[in-house]
C-alpha positions, 0 to 999 in steps of 0.5 A, spaced: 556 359 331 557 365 327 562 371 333 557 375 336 558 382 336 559 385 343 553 386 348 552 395 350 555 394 357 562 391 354 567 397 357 569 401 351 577 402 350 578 408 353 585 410 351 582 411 343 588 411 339 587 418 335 587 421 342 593 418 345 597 417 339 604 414 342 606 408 339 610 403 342 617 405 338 615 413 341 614 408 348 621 406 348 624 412 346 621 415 352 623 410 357 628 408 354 631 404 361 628 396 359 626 395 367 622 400 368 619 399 361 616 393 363 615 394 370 610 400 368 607 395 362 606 390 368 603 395 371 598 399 367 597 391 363 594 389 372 590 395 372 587 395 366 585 388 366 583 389 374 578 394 371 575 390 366 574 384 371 570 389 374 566 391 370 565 385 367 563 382 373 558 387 375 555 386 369 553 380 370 551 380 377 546 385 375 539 383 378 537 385 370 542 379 367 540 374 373 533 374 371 534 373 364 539 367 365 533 364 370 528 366 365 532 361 360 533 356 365 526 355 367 524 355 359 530 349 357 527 346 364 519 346 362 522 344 354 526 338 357 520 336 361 515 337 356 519 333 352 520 327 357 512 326 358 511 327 351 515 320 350 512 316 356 506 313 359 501 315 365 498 310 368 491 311 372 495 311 379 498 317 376 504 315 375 508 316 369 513 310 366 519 313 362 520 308 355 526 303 357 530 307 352 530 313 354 532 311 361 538 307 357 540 313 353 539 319 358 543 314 363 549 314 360 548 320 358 548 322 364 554 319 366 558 319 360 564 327 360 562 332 355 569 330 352 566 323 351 559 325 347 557 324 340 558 330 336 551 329 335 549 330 343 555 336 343 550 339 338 545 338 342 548 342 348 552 347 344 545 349 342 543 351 349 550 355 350 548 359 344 541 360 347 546 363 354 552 367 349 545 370 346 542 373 352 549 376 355 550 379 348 543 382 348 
């Protein structure tokens, strides 16, 4: 999969580097006591990221994003079962009999770690997963 660009609600950097142009040189000139360098690094390094999991996190709890991911979940749902049905059997009491190799198969699938799949079954899920990187992205 090809680095998706990022979504609109991404935070932007707002400390552009042809406004506030100190470099880290001119940064250790100012504050020449080491301490204190790394104690405001840590610092402002803290908060910045405190305020990038917020935004990230309110972006994603959004009402909008929550019903997309539903929305693509229902879809990969019905696709499953339309494909489930399509390979079995009903029978006149309305029962439906799954083929004894599918049952094999999605048994030990279902009880085999990702970590353990074929490259193959990974694909298959990758391919789920870039349905969801898509829809945060976009």
């Amino acid at each position: 999969m090809s680095k998706m660009s990022k979504p609109e609600w991404w935070p932007k950097n707002p400390y552009p580097q042809d406004i506030f142009t100190m470099t880290g040189g001119q940064y250790a000139e100012a504050t020449p006591d080491h301490d204190l360098r790394t104690a405001i690094s840590g610092y402002n390094g803290r908060r910045f990221w405190e305020i990038a999991a917020e935004t990230i996190y309110d972006a994603l709890s959004s009402d909008e994003v929550r019903e997309r991911l539903a929305a693509l979940y229902h879809e990969q749902w019905s696709a499953w079962g339309v494909h489930q049905f399509s390979i079995g059997v009903f029978n006149g009491d309305g029962t439906w009999t799954m083929p004894a190799g599918a049952v094999r198969r999605w048994l030990r699938q279902t009880n085999t770690p990702y970590a353990e799949l074929s490259d193959e079954e990974k694909d298959n899920d990758r391919e789920e997963a870039d349905k969801i990187i898509a829809l945060l992205g976009g």
